[in-house]
Each structure stands twice: as C-alpha cells, then as structure tokens.
C-alpha positions as CSV (number, residue, x, y, z in Angstrom):
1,X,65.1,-0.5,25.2
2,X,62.3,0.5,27.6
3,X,62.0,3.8,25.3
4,X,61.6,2.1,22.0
5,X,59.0,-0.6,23.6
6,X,56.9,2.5,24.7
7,X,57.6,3.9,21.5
8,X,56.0,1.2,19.4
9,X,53.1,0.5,21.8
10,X,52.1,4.2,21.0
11,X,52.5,3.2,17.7
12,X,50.1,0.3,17.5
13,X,47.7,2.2,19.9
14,X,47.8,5.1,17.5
15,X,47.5,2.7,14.4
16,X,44.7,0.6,15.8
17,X,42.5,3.7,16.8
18,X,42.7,5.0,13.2
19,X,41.6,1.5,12.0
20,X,38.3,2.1,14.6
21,X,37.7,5.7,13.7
22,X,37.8,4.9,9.8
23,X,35.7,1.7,11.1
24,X,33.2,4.4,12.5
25,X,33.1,6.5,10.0
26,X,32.7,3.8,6.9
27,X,29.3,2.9,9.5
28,X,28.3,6.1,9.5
29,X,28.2,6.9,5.7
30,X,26.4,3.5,5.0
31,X,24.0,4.7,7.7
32,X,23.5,7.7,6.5
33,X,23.4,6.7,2.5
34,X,20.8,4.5,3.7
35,X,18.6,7.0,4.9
36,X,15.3,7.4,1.7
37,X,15.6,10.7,0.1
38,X,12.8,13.1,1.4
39,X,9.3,13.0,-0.1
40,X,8.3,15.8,-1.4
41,X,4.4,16.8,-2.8
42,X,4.2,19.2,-5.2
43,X,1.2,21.2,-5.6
44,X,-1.4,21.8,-8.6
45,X,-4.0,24.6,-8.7
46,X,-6.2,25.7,-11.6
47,X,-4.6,29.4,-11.0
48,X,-1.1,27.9,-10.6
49,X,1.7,28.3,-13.9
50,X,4.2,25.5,-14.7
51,X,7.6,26.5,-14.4
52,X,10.7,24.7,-13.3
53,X,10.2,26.2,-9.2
54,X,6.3,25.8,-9.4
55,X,4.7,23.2,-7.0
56,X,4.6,25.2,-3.3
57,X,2.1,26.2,-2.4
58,X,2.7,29.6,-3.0
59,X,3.5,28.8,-6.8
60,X,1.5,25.9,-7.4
61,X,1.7,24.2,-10.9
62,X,-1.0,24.9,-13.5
63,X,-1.5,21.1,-14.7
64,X,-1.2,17.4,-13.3
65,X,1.0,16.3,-16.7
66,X,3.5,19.1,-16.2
67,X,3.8,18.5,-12.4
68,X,3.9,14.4,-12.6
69,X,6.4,14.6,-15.9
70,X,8.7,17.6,-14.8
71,X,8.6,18.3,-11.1
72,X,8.1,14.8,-9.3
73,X,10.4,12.2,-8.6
74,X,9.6,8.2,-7.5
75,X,8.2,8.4,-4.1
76,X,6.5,11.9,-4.5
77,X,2.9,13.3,-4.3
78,X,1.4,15.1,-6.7
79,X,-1.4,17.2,-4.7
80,X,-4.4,18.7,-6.7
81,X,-6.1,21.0,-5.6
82,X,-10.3,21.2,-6.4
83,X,-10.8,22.4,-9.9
84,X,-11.3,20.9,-13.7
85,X,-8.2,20.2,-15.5
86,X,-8.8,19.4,-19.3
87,X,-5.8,17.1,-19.7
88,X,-4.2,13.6,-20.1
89,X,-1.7,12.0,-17.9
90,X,0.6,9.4,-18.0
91,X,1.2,7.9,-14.9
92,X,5.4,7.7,-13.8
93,X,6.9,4.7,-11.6
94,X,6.2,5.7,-7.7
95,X,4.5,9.2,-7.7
96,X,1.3,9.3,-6.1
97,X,-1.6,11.2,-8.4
98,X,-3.8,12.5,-5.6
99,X,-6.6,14.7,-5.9
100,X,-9.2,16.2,-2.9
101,X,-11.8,14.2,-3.7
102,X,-13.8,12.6,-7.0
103,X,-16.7,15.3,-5.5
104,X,-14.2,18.6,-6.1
105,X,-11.0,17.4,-8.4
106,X,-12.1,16.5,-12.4
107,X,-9.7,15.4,-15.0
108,X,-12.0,16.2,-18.1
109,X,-11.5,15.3,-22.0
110,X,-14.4,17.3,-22.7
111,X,-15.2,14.4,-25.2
112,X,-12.3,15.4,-27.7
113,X,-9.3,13.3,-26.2
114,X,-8.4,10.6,-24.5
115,X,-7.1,8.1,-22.9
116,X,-7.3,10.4,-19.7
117,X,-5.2,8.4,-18.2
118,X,-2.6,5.7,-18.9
119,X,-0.2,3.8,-17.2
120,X,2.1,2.0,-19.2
121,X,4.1,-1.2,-18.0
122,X,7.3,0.8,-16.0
123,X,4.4,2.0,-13.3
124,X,4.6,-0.6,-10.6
125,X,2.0,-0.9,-7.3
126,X,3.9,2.3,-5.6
127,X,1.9,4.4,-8.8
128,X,-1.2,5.7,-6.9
129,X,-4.1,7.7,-9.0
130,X,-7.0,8.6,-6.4
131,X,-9.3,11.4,-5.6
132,X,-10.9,12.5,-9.2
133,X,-13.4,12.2,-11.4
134,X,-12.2,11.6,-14.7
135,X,-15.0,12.3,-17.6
136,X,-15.4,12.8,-21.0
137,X,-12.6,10.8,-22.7
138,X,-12.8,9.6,-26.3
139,X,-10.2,7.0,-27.4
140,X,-10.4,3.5,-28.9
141,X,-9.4,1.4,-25.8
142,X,-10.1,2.6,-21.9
143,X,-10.6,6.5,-23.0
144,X,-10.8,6.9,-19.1
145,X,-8.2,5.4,-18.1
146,X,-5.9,2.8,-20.1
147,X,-3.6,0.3,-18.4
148,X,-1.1,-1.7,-20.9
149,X,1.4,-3.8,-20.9
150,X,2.4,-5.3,-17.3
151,X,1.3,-2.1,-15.7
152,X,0.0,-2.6,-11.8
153,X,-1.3,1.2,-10.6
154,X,-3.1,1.1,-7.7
155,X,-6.6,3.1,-8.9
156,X,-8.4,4.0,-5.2
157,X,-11.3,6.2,-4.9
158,X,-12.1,7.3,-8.5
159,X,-15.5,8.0,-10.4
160,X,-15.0,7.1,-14.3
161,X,-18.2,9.0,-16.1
162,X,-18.9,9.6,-19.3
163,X,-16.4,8.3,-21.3
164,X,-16.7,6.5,-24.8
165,X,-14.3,4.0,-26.0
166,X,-14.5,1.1,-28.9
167,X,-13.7,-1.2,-26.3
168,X,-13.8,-0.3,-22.2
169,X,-15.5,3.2,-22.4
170,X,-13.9,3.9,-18.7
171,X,-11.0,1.7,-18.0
172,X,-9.4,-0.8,-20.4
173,X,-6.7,-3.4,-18.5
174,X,-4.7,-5.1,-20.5
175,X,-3.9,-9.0,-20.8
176,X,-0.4,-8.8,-18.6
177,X,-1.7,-5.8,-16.5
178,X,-2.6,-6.3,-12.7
179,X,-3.6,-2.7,-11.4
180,X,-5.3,-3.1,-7.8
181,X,-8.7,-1.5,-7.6
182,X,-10.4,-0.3,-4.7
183,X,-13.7,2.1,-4.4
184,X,-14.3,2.9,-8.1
185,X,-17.4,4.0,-9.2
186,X,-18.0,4.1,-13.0
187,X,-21.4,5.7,-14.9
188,X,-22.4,6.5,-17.9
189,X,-19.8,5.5,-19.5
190,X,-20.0,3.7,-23.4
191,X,-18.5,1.1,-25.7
192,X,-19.3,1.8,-28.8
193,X,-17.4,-1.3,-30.8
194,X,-20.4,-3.4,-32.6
195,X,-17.7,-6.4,-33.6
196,X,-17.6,-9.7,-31.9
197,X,-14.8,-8.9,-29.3
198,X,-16.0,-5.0,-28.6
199,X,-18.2,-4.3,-25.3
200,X,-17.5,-3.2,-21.7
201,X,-18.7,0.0,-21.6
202,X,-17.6,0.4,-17.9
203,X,-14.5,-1.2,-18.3
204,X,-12.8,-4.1,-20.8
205,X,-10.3,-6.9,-18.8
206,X,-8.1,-8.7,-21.8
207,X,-7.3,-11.1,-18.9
208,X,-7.5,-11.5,-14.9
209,X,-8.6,-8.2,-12.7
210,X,-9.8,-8.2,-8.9
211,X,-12.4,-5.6,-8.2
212,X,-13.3,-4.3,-4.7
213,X,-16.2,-2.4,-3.6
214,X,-16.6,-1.1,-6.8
215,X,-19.7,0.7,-8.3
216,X,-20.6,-0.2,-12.2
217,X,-23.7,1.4,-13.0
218,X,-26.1,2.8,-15.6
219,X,-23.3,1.8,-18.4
220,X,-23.7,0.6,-22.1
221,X,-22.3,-1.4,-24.7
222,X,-23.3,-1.8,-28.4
223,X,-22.1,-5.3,-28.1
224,X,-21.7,-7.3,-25.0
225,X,-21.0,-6.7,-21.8
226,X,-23.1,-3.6,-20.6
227,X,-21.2,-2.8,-17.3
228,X,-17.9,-4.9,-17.6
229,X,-16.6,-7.4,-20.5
230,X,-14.1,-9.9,-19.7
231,X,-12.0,-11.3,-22.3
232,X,-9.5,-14.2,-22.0
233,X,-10.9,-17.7,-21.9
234,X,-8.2,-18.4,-19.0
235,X,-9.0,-15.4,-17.3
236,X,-10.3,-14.9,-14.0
237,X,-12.5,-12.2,-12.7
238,X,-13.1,-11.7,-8.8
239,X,-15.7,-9.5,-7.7
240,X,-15.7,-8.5,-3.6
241,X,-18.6,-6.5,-2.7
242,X,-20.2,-3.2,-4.6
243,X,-22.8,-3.3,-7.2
244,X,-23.9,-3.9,-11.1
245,X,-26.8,-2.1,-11.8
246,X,-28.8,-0.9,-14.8
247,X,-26.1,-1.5,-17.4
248,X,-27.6,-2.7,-21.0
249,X,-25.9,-4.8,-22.9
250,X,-26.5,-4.8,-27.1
251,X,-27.7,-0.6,-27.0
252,X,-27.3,0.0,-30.5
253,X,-27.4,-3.9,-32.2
254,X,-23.7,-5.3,-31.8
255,X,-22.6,-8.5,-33.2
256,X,-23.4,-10.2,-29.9
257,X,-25.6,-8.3,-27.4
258,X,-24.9,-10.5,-24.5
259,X,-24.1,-10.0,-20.4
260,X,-26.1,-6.9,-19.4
261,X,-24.2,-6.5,-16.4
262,X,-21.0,-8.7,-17.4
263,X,-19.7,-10.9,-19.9
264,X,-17.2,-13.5,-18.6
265,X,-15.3,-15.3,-21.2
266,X,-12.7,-17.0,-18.3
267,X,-13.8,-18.1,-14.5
268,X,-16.2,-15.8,-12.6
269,X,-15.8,-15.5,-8.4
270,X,-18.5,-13.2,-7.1
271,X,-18.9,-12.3,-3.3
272,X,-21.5,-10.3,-1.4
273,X,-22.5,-8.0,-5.0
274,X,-25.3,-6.9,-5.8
275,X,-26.6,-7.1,-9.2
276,X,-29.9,-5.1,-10.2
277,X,-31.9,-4.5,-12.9
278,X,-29.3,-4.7,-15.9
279,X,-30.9,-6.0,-19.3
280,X,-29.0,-7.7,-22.4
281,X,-30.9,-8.1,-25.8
282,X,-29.6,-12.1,-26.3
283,X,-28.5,-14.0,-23.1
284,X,-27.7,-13.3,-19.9
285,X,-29.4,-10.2,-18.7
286,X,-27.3,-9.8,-15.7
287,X,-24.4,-12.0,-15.8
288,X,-23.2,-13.8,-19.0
289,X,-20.3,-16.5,-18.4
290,X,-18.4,-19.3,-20.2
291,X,-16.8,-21.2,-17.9
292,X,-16.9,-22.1,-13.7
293,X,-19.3,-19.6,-11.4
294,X,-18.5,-18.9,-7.9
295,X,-21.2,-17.1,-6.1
296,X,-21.9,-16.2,-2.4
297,X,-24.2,-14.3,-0.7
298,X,-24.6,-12.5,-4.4
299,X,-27.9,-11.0,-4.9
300,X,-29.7,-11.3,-8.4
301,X,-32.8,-9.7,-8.9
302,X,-34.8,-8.1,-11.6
303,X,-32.7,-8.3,-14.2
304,X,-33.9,-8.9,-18.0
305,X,-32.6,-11.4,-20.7
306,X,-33.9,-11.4,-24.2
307,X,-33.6,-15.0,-25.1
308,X,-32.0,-17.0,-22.2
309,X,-30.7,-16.4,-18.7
310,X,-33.0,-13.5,-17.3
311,X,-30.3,-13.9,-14.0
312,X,-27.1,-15.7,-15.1
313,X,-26.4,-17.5,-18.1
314,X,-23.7,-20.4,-18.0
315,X,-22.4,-21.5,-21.8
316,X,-23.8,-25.2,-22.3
317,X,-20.6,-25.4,-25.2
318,X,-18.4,-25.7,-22.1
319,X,-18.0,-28.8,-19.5
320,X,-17.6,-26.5,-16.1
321,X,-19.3,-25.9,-12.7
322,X,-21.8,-23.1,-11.4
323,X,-21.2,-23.1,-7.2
324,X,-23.8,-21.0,-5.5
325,X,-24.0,-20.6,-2.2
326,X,-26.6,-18.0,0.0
327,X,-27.8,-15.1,-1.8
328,X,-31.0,-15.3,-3.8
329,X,-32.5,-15.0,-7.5
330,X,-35.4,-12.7,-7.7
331,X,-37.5,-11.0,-10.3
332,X,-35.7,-12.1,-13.3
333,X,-37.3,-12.6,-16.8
334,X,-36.9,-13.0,-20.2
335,X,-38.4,-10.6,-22.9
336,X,-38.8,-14.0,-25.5
C-alpha cells in the first residue's frame, strides 16, 4: 500500500509540473508574439535601381513610389537621400516618407503631373511625409499634395512651391480629412480656377484644418483666397503662429476676387500670425471671413483691399462675433 501511495504522488507531482511547464510556455509565446515586428528603413538614392532586395544602403532604391509601394511595410521608413526625384507618391497606412531636408530632397512634377502627393482615406496619423520640397505639380485639386476622403497624414517640415491647381495650387484637404500640419512653408504656388468656389492658391480646406507655424507667402488665386481659401460654412480654421504674407487674391479677374491672404467661409481662430502686405481686388485684403473671428496677439498691417476691408473684412449677411484681443491694425487701405 505504502508503494502505490508513493506511486501516485509521483504521479500527480509529474502531472502538475507538466500543467506549469505548458503554463510557462503558453506565457512565453504570448510574450514573445507580442513583441512589434522590427522597423526597418529602406533607403532611396538618385543612383539607386528598384528591385525586389534594393533599399540598403549599399543597393538603395531608385524612386520614393517604388520603395513606399513595394519595399515598405506599416511602421517603416522610407529614407531619401538628397537629390530631385520627378515622381508621384501615394502615401500607404504607417510608413514614414522622410527626406534630409526640404533644402537638399525635391519631389518635382516639372509642371507636367501631379498631384505630387496624395494620401487617400486608409493613411491614418502614423503616415508621416517630411523633409522635401515638393514643386511643380499640375493637377486640378492640391497638385502638391492632395488629401481625400478621411485621410489624417501628419505633413511636418515641407516647402510646397510652384505648384498650379484649379483649386489649392499646393495642398487641397478634403471635407472629412484631418491631416496634422506642422512647419510648412508654401510659395509661389497658384489657383487658377476663375468660378465662384475656385481659389487657394497655397492651399484649399473643403472643411476644418489646424495649421501650425506655417509659412503661406507670395501665393495667388484668380479667384478668392490668395494664400489659403476655406470652404465649408461649418468649418473651422485655426491658425497658431507663422505668417500670411504678399498673397493676392483676384490675379487674373475670378468670379470673386476676395481674401488676399485668406478667405474663410466657416469660423476663423487666429493666434500670434502675422499677416503682411497681401492685397485682394474686392474685399478683404488680408483676411476675408463669413462668420465668428477669433484674434490674439495677430498682427495686421499693410495690407490692401479694393473695395472694403483693407485689414479684415467680416460678412454683414451673417449675425456672428469678431473677438480681438492684443495685436494691432496698421497701414491698411483700400484702393476705392
């Protein structure tokens, strides 16, 4: 009897360890299944050739599409490396579009093609396109970069120049998009649209956009909205710092040739920007809005209006507010 009770406490002792070691090891394999895959960054160069192994460094890729399209997975980098790459590129859910600086790295349409870049609505906030210049796009809508559907890119350290669109010669953002933008600098850039609707020829919002520390000068629109045009009646726009200067609304005549610097058909929030010198050939020659104004510490000077607002021109059509608080009004006029 004393054999078989030692027997069976072996037994359970063996049976009970089991049940821990494939306790163990189930921990382990959720531990380890857990673990992200590893990032990887995948190199372009100008003297690179697209393959299925390219992206060392030793055999970079020759272009941003093929590297971004075929090479990178969500949670990737896509390095470029300095050079000019006469291209478009579509942006892909989590990979990170980085070039070495707006100064050394340009995505260029040459003025034949364009949008140069477009997100559609899969890209989420972990799609990251910084570090170029993009120039010389020609499309209908954003021919610098276009962002549809419910798209939200973050867009970091880009200079848009010389693009020329119907509507948003540098960036168009559509009604449901929400890309984040930080540090963009847009010039030069052109919207050549002449119907009522048409302008922005730095960039086109159909609905709400935030813009920080960004740089929207020396642009033009046939129409309305020199620098930026906002569309949507229930939009918002909110402006954090940077500067609106020299953009000229109604270049070549439009149907309405309002908002030198910006037309705002929704709400307007404006902190610590500087708008300078922007002219519009109706109303508003630097800031053109239809419904509630929220300024502070927003500088307004010399701007130019050809009819009414020289500064800031708030529709009368519409029963809202204009809150101002520090800042100043200088220098503006009207050229009637």
């Amino acid at each position: 009897m004393e054999t078989n009770t030692d027997a069976k406490r072996i037994m359970v002792t063996r049976g009970a360890g089991q049940i821990v070691l494939a306790i163990i090891l189930g921990l382990l394999w959720l531990s380890v299944s857990a673990i992200p895959a590893f990032a990887a960054e995948i190199v372009v160069d100008e003297t690179g050739h697209d393959d299925t192994s390219c992206g060392t460094e030793a055999a970079a890729c020759r272009t941003i599409a093929y590297a971004v399209t075929n090479r990178a997975a969500s949670g990737d980098t896509v390095l470029v490396y300095p050079g000019t790459y006469t291209e478009t590129i579509t942006m892909r859910p989590g990979v990170i579009i980085s070039g070495t600086g707006a100064a050394a790295t340009f995505i260029d349409g040459e003025g034949l093609r364009g949008p140069m870049v477009t997100a559609g609505t899969e890209v989420t906030a972990s799609a990251i396109l910084r570090g170029f210049t993009i120039r010389g796009g020609l499309a209908p809508e954003g021919a610098g970069i276009y962002v549809s559907g419910t798209a939200a890119p973050e867009l970091r350290d880009l200079a848009v120049i010389s693009n020329t669109a119907t509507r948003g010669g540098g960036l168009y953002v559509a009604a449901t998009a929400s890309p984040r933008i930080a540090g963009l600098e847009f010039r030069h850039n052109h919207a050549s649209g002449i119907a009522y609707g048409d302008g922005g020829g730095g960039l086109y919002v159909h609905g709400s956009l935030t813009l920080t520390d960004t740089q929207v000068i020396s642009n033009t629109a046939s129409a309305a909205g020199g620098g930026v045009y906002q569309y949507s009646g229930s939009g918002l726009l909110n402006w954090v710092g940077g500067r609106l200067e020299r953009n000229i609304a109604g270049a070549d005549g439009g149907a309405t040739s309002d908002g030198g610097g910006m037309y705002v058909s929704g709400d307007l929030i404006m902190t610590g920007t500087l708008v300078l010198s922007n002219t519009a050939t109706k109303w508003g020659g630097g800031l053109y809005v239809e419904h509630n104004v929220t300024m502070t510490d927003v500088l307004v000077l010399n701007n130019t209006g050809g009819q009414w607002g020289g500064g800031l021109y708030q529709n009368e059509l519409f029963v809202d507010h204009v809150y101002i608080s520090g800042g100043r009004f200088e220098n503006n006029r009207l050229i009637s």
